[in-house]
VOFIMI-655000 format. One record per residue (C-alpha): y, z, x; chain; residue in one letter. Coordinates in nm, 2 decimals, padded with zeros to 4 digits. Each point is the difference from the previous one (the first is absolute). Layout:
BEGIN
+--------+--------+--------+---+---+
:     c2 :     c3 :     c1 : c : r :
+--------+--------+--------+---+---+
:      Y :      Z :      X : A : A :
...
+--------+--------+--------+---+---+
This chain:
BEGIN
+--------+--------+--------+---+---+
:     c2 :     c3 :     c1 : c : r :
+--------+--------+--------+---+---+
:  20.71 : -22.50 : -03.65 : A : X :
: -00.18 :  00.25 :  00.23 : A : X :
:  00.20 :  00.15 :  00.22 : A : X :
: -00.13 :  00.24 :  00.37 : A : X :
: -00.21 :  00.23 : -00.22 : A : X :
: -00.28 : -00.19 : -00.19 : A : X :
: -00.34 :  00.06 : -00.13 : A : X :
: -00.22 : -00.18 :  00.21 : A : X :
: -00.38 :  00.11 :  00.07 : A : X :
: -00.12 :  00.16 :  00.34 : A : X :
: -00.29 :  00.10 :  00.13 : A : X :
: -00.12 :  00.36 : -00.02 : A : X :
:  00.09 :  00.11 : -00.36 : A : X :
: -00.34 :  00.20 :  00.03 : A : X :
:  00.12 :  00.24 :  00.26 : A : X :
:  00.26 :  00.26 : -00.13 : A : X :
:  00.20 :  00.08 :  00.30 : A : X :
:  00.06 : -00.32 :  00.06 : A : X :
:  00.11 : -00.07 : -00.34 : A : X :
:  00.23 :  00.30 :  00.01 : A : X :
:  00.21 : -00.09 :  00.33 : A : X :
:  00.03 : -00.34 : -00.21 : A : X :
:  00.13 :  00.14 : -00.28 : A : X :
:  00.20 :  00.27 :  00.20 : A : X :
:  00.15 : -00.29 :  00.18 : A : X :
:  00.11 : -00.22 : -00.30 : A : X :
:  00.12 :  00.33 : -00.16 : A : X :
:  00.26 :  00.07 :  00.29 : A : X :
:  00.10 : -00.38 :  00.02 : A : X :
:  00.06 :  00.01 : -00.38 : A : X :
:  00.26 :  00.32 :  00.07 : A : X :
:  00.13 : -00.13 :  00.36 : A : X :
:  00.06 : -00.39 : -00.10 : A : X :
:  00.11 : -00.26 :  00.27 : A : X :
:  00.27 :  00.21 :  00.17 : A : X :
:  00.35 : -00.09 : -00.07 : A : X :
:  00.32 :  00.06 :  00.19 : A : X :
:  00.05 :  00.41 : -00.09 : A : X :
: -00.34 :  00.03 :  00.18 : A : X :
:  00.11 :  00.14 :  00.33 : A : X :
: -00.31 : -00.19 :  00.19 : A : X :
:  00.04 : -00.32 : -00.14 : A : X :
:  00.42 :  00.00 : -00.05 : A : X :
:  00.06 : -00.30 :  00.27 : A : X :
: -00.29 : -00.15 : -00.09 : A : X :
: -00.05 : -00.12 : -00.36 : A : X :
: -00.32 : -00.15 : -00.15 : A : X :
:  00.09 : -00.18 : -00.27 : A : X :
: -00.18 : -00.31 :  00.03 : A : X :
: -00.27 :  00.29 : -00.07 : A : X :
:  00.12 : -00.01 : -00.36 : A : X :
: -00.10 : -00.33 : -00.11 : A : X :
: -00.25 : -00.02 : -00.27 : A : X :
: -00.22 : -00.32 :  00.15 : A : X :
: -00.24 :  00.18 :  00.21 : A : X :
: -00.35 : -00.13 :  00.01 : A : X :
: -00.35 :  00.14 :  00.15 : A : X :
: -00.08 : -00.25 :  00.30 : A : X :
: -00.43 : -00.13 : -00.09 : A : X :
: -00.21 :  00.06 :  00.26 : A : X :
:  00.00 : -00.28 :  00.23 : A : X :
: -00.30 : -00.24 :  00.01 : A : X :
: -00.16 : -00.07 :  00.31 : A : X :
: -00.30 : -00.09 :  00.18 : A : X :
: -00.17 :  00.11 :  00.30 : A : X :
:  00.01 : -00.14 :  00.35 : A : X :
: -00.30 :  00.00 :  00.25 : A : X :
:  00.15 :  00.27 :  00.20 : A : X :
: -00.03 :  00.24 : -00.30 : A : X :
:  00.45 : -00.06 : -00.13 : A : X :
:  00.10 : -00.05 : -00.31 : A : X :
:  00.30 : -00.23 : -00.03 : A : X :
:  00.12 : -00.31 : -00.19 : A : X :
: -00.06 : -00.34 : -00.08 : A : X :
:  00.24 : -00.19 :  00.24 : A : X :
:  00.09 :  00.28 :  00.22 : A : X :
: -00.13 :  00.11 :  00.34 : A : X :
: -00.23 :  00.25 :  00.05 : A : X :
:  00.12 :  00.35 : -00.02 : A : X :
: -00.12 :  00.07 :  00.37 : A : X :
:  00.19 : -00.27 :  00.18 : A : X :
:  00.34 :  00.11 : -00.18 : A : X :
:  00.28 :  00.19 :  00.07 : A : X :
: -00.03 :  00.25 :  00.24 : A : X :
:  00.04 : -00.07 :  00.38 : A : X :
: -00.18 :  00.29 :  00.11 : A : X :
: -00.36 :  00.14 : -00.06 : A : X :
:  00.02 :  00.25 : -00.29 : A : X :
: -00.25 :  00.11 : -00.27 : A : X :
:  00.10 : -00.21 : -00.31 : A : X :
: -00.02 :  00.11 : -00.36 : A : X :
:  00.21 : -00.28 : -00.22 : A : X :
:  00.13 :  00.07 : -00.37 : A : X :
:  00.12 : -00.30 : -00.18 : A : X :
:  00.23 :  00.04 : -00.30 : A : X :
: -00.09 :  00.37 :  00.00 : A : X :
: -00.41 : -00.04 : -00.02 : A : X :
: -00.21 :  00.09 :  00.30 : A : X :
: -00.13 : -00.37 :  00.18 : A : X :
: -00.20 :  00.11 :  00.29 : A : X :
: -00.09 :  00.21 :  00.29 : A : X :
: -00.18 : -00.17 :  00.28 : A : X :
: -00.04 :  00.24 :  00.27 : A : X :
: -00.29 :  00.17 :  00.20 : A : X :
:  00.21 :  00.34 : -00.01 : A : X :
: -00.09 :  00.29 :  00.22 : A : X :
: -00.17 :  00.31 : -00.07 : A : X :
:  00.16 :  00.25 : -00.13 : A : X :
:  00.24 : -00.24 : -00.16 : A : X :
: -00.01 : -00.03 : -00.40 : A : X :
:  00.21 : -00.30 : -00.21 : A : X :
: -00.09 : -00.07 : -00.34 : A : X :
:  00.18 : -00.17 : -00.30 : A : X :
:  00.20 :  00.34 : -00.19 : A : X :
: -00.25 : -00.07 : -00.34 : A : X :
: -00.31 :  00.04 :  00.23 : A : X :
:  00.14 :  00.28 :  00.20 : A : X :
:  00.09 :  00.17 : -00.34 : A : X :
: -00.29 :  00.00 : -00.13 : A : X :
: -00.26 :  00.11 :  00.32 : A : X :
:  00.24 :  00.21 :  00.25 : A : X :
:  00.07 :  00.30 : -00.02 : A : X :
:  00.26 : -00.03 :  00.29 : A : X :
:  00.19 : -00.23 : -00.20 : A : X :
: -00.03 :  00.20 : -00.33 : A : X :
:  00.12 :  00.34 :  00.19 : A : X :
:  00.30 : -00.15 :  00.10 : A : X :
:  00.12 : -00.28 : -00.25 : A : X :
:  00.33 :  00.08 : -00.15 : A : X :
:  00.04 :  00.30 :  00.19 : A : X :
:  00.26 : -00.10 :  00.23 : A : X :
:  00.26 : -00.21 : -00.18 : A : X :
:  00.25 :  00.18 : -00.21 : A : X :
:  00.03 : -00.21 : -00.29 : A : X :
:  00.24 :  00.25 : -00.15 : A : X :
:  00.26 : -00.16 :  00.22 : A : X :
: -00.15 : -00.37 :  00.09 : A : X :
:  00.02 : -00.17 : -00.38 : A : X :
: -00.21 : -00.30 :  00.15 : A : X :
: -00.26 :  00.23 :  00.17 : A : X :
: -00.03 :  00.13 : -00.35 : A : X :
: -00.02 : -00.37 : -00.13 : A : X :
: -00.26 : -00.12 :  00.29 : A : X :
: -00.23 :  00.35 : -00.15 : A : X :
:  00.03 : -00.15 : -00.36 : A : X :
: -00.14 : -00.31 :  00.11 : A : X :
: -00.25 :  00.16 :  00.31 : A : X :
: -00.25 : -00.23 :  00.05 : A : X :
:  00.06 : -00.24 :  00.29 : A : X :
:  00.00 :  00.05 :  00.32 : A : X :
: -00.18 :  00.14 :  00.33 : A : X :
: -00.14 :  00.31 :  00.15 : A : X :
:  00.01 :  00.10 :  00.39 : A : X :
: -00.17 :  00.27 :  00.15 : A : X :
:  00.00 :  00.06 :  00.33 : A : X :
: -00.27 :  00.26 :  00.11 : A : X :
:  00.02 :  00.31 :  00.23 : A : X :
:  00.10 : -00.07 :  00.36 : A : X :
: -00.05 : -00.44 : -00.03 : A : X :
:  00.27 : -00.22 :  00.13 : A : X :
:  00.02 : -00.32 : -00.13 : A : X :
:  00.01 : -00.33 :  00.29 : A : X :
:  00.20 : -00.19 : -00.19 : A : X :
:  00.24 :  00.00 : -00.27 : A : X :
: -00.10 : -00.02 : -00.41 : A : X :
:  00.20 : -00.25 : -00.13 : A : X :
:  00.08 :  00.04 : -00.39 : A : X :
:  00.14 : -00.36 : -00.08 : A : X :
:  00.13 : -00.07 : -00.40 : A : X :
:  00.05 : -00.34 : -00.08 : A : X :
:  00.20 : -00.12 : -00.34 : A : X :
: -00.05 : -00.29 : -00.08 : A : X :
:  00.27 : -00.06 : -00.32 : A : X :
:  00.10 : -00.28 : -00.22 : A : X :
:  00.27 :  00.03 : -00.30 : A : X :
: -00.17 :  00.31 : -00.16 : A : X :
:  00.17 :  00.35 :  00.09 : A : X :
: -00.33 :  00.16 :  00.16 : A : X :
: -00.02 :  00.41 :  00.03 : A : X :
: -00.25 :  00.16 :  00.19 : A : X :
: -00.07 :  00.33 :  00.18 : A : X :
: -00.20 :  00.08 :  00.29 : A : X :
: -00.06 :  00.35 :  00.07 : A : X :
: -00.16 :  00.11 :  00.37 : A : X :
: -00.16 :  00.32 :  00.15 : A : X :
: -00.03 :  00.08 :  00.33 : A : X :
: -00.18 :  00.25 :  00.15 : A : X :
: -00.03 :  00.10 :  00.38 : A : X :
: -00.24 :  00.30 :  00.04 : A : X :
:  00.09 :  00.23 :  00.29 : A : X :
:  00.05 : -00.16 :  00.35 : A : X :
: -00.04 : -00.38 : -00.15 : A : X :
:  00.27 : -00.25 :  00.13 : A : X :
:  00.05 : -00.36 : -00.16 : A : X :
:  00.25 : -00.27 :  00.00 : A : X :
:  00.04 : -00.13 : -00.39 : A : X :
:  00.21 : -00.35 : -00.06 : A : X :
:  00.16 : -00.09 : -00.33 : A : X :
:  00.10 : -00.38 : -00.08 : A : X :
:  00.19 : -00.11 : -00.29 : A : X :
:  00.06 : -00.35 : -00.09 : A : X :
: -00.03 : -00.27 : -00.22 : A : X :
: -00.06 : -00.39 : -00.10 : A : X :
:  00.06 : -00.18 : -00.24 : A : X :
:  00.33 : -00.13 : -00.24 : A : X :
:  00.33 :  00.10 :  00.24 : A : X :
:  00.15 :  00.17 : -00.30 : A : X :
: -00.31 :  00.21 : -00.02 : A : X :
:  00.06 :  00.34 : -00.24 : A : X :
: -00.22 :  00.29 :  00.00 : A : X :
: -00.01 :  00.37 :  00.06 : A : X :
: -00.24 :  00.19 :  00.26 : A : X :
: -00.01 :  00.36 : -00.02 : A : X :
: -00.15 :  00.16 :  00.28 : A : X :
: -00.14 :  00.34 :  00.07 : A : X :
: -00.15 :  00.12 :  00.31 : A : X :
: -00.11 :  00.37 :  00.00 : A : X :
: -00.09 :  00.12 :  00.33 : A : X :
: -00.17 :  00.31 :  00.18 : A : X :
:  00.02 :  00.04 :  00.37 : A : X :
: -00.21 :  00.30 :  00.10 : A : X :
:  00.03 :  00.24 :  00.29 : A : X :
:  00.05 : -00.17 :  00.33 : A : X :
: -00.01 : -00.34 : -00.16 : A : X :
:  00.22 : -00.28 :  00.09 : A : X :
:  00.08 : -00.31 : -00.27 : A : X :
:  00.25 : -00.31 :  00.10 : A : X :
:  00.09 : -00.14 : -00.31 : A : X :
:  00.16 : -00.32 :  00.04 : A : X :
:  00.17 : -00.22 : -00.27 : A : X :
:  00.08 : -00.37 : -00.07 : A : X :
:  00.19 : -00.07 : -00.36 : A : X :
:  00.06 : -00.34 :  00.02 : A : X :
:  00.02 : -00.12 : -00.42 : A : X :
:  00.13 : -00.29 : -00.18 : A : X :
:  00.36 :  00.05 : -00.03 : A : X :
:  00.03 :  00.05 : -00.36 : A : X :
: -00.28 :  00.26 : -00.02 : A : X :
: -00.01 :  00.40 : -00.03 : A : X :
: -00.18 :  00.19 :  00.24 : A : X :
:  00.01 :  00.36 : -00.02 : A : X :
: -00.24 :  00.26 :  00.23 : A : X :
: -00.05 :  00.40 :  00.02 : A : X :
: -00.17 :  00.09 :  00.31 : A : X :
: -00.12 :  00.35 : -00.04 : A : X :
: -00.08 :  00.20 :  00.30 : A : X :
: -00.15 :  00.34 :  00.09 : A : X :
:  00.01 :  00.09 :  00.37 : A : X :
: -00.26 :  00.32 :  00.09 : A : X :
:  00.06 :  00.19 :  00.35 : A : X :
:  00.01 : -00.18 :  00.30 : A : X :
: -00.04 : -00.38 : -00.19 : A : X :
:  00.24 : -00.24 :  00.01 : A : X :
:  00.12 : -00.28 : -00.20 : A : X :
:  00.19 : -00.35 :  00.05 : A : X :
:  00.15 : -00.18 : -00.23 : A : X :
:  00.17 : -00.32 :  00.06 : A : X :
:  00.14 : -00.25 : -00.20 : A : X :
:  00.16 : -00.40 : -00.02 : A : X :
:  00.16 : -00.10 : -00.31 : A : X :
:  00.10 : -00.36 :  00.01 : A : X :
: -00.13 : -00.14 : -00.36 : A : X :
:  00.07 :  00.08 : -00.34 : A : X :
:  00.30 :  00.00 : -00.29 : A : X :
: -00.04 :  00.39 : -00.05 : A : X :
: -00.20 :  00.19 :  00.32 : A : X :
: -00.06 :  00.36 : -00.03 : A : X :
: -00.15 :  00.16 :  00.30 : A : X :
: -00.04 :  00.42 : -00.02 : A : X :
: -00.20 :  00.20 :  00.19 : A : X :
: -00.05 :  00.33 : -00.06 : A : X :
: -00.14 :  00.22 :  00.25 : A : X :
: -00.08 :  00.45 : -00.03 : A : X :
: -00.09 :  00.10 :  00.39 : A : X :
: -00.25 :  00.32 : -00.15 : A : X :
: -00.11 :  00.18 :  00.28 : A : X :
:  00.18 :  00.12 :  00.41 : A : X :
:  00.00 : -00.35 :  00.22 : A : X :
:  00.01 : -00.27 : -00.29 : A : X :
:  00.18 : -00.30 :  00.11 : A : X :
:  00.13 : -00.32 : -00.17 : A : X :
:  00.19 : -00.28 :  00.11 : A : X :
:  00.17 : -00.22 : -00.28 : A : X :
:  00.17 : -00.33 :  00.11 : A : X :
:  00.12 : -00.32 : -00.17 : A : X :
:  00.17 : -00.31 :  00.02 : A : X :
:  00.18 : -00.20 : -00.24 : A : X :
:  00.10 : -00.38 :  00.02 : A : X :
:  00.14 : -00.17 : -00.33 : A : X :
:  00.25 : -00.25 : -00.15 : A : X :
:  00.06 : -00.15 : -00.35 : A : X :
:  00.05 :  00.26 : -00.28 : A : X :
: -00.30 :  00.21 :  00.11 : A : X :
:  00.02 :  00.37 : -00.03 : A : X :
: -00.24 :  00.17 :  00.28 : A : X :
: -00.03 :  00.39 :  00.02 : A : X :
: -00.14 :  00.23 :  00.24 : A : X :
: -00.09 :  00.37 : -00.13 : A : X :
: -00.10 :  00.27 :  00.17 : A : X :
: -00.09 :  00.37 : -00.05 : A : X :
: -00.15 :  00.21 :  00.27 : A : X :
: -00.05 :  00.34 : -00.06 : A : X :
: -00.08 :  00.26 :  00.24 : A : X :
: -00.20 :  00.31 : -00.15 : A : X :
: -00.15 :  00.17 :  00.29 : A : X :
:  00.16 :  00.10 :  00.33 : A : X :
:  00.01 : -00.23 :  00.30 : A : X :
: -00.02 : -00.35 : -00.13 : A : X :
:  00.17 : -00.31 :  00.08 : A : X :
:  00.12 : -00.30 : -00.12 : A : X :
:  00.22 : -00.32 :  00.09 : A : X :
:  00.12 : -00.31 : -00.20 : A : X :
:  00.16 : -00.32 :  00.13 : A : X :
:  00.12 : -00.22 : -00.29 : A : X :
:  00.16 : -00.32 :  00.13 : A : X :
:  00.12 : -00.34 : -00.25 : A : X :
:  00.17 : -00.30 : -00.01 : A : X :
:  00.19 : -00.14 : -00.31 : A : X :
:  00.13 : -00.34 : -00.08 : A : X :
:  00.20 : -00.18 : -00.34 : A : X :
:  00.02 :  00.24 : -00.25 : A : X :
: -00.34 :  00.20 :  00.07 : A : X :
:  00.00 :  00.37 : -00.03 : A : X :
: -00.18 :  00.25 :  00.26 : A : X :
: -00.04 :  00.35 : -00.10 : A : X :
: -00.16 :  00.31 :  00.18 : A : X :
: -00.03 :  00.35 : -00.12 : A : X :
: -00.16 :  00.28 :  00.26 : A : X :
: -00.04 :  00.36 : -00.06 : A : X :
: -00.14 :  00.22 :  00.23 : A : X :
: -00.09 :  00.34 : -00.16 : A : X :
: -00.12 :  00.33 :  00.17 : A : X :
: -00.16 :  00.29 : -00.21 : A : X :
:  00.18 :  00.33 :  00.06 : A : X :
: -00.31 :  00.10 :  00.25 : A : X :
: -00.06 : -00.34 :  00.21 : A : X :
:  00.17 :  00.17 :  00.34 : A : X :
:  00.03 : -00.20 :  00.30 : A : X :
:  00.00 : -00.33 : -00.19 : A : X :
:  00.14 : -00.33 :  00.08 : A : X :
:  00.09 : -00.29 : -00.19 : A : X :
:  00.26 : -00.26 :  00.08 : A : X :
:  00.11 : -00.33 : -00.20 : A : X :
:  00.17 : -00.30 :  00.10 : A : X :
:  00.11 : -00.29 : -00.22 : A : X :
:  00.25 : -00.35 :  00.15 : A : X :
:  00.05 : -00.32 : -00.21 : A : X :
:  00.09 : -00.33 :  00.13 : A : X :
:  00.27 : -00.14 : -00.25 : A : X :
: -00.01 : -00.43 :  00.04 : A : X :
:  00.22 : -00.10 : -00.31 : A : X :
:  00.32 :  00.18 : -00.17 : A : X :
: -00.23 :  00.04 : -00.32 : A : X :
: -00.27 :  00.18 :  00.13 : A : X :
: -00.07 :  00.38 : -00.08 : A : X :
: -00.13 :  00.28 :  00.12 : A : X :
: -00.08 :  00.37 : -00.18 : A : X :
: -00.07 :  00.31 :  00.27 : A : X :
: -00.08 :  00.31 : -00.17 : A : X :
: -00.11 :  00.23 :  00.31 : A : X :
: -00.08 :  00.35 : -00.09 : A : X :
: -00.09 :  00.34 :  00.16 : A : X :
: -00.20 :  00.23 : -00.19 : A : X :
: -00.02 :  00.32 :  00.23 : A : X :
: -00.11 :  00.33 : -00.15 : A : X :
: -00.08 :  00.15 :  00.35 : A : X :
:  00.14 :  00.13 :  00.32 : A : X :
: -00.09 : -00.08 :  00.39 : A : X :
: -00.07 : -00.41 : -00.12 : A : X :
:  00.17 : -00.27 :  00.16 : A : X :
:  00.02 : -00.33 : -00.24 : A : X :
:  00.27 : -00.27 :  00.07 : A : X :
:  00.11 : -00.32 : -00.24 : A : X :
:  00.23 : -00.29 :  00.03 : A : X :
:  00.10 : -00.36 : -00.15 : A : X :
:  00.18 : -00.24 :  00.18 : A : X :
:  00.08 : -00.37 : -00.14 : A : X :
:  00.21 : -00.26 :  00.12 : A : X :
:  00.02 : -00.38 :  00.07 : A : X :
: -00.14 : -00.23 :  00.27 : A : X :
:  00.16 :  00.05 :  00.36 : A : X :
:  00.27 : -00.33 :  00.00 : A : X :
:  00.04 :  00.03 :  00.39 : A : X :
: -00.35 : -00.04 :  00.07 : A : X :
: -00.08 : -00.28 : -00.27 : A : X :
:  00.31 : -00.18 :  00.19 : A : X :
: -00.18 :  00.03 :  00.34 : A : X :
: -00.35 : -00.13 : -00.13 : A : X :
:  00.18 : -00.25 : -00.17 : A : X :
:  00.22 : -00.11 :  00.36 : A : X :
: -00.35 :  00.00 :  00.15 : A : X :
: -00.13 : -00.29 : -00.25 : A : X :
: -00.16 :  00.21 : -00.22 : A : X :
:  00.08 : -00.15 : -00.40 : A : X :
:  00.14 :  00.25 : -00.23 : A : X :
: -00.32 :  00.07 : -00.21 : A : X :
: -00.20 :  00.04 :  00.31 : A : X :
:  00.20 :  00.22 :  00.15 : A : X :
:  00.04 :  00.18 : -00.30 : A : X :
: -00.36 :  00.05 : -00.07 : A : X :
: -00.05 :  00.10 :  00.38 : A : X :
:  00.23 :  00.29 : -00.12 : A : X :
: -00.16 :  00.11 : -00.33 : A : X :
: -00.32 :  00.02 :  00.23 : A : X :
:  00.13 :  00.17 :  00.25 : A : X :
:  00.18 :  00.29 : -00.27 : A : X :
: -00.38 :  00.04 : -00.13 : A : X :
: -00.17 :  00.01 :  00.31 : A : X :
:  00.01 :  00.38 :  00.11 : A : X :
: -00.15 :  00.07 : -00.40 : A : X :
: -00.27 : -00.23 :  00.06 : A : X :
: -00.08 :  00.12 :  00.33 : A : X :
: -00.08 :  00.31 : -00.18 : A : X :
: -00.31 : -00.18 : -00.12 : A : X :
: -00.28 :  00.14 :  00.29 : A : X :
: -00.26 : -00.28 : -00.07 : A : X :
:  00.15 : -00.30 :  00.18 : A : X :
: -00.20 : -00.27 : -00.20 : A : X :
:  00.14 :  00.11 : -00.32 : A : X :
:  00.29 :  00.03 :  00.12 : A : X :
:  00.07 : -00.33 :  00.14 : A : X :
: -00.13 : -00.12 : -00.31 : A : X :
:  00.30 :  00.17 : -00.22 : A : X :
:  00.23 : -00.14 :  00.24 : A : X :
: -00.09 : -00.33 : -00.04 : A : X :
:  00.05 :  00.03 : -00.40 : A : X :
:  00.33 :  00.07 :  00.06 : A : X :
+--------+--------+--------+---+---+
């Protein structure tokens, strides 16, 4: 029975460098494996279910074309009307395959199916698996085995884009264990700004099993500025594991932001190198789970150059017997003087069962820095639930009206306000 690594046929067998990541890819995956529990990165947070031996290749979805230009299914509403409260540029993947992009963008602004992009630009071909280290992301070496699917932003010299780009990946699963990768580069040229969205979720049988393996590889050029914001809301018995690698040039900046609130196994890391004097990144999340699920946060920032910054929030709330787990390491290069990084991490414990893992690390091979970490975790406040609760509030109410309130200073952290009312109201 096949198993993550199969043969399967992609496009682009004619073009050798391509073929060569591919096969440099499946090559490291073969060596690394799924990580078990002596792999330092992945030791509170085991994929096992990433062992079984049922995976299948979703088919590409069939699907006909509405008369404002979408692509979408028999049954189901058009793609446009769906979704997304806000007004965003909208590319849609179902199972994995590229559905439609229905936008008059702006010039100066490039998106393009990954194949396409491939194949004609030479943007996307200087920079394609030049920033993720798959040496020590076994999936990132996985998603380049299979590197096919997927999308391609490039935001040109000095353009700002008016609204957000909204990357929304739909699964729609039945019985079958589906696997599939998507693998994303973005590029903002020097003095470009841009708001990009990512939406996970899912329809169909409640018990729904696949795995999505996401890579985004990202370039923020000198004096750029990129909001990257987050939804992972999955079926809660699927896998859901993303690298976000970033390069940071001097003077850009770089904000990543995340909600995990779906899946059985949810892996969110974000890697981030600040290059060059004045690189700044910004790396926030929030967790809220219950059941058996097993969500994890991971983080490395490094700081090579001098006078960089950086600041993480991670904030989550666990129920029954779910485990949170977050993992922050903040490293400085022996010549990055006059840095600063600083890391915070609290959990919200609801149930005697529930877990959580905090690994916060200091890396610091220089002097004259300032870089700060802590982890705090504890239990809903019983004093105030007893006052909400003598004012006529019911105990769930008042309960969630505290779980709220505990995420509510990481969500502020969100600048765009109608994104970020939308995450709140997926809580």
């Amino acid at each position: 029975m096949p198993g993550l690594l199969q043969d399967k046929k992609l496009f682009g067998e004619d073009i050798p460098w391509l073929c060569a990541l591919r096969e440099k890819g499946a090559d490291i995956f073969r060596r690394l494996g799924v990580p078990g529990a002596k792999v330092e990165d992945w030791k509170y947070t085991k994929p096992r279910i990433l062992n079984a031996d049922d995976f299948v290749w979703p088919e590409t979805p069939a699907a006909h074309e509405c008369s404002c230009g979408c692509r979408h299914h028999d049954g189901e509403d058009c793609y446009c009307k769906q979704n997304l409260p806000f007004e965003a540029y909208q590319i849609r993947f179902e199972n994995g395959f590229w559905q439609h992009e229905h936008n008059h963008l702006p010039e100066g602004v490039t998106v393009l199916p990954l194949d396409e992009a491939i194949a004609d630009n030479e943007i996307c071909r200087r920079w394609m698996g030049k920033i993720a280290d798959m040496e020590n992301a076994p999936f990132a070496a996985l998603n380049t085995a299979y590197l096919e699917n997927g999308v391609f932003v490039c935001i040109e010299r000095g353009v700002k884009l008016d609204k957000p780009l909204a990357i929304i990946s739909h699964t729609c699963a039945g019985e079958s264990n589906l696997f599939y990768n998507l693998r994303n580069l973005i590029v903002l040229e020097s003095g470009a700004e841009a708001e990009i969205v990512e939406y996970f979720h899912y329809s169909g049988i409640e018990k729904s099993r696949y795995f999505a393996n996401i890579v985004n590889e990202v370039m923020v050029g000198k004096n750029a500025q990129l909001r990257h914001y987050k939804l992972q809301d999955e079926a809660f018995k699927a896998a859901h594991v993303s690298l976000s690698a970033v390069q940071v040039k001097a003077g850009g900046k770089y904000h990543h932001f995340c909600l995990q609130k779906g899946a059985d196994l949810g892996r969110d890391e974000v890697r981030v190198k600040l290059l060059d004097r004045g690189a700044e990144t910004r790396v926030d999340a929030a967790y809220k789970m219950s059941g058996w699920a097993t969500l994890d946060t991971t983080t490395l920032i490094e700081h090579i150059s001098p006078e960089t910054y950086s600041e993480q929030l991670v904030k989550g709330v666990v129920d029954g017997e779910a485990k949170g787990v977050f993992q922050g390491k903040i490293h400085i290069a022996p010549n990055a003087v006059h840095t600063e990084g600083r890391q915070l991490h609290k959990a919200l414990l609801l149930s005697d069962t529930a877990e959580i893992d905090c690994k916060p690390e200091l890396e610091i091979f220089a002097d004259d820095v300032k870089c700060s970490h802590g982890a705090a975790s504890g239990e809903l406040d019983e004093e105030q639930l007893f006052y909400m609760r003598s004012r006529g509030i019911d105990e769930d109410e008042a309960r969630q009206i505290l779980v709220e309130a505990f995420l509510d200073d990481v969500l502020l952290k969100v600048d765009s306000e109608p994104v970020r009312n939308w995450l709140k109201s997926m809580l």
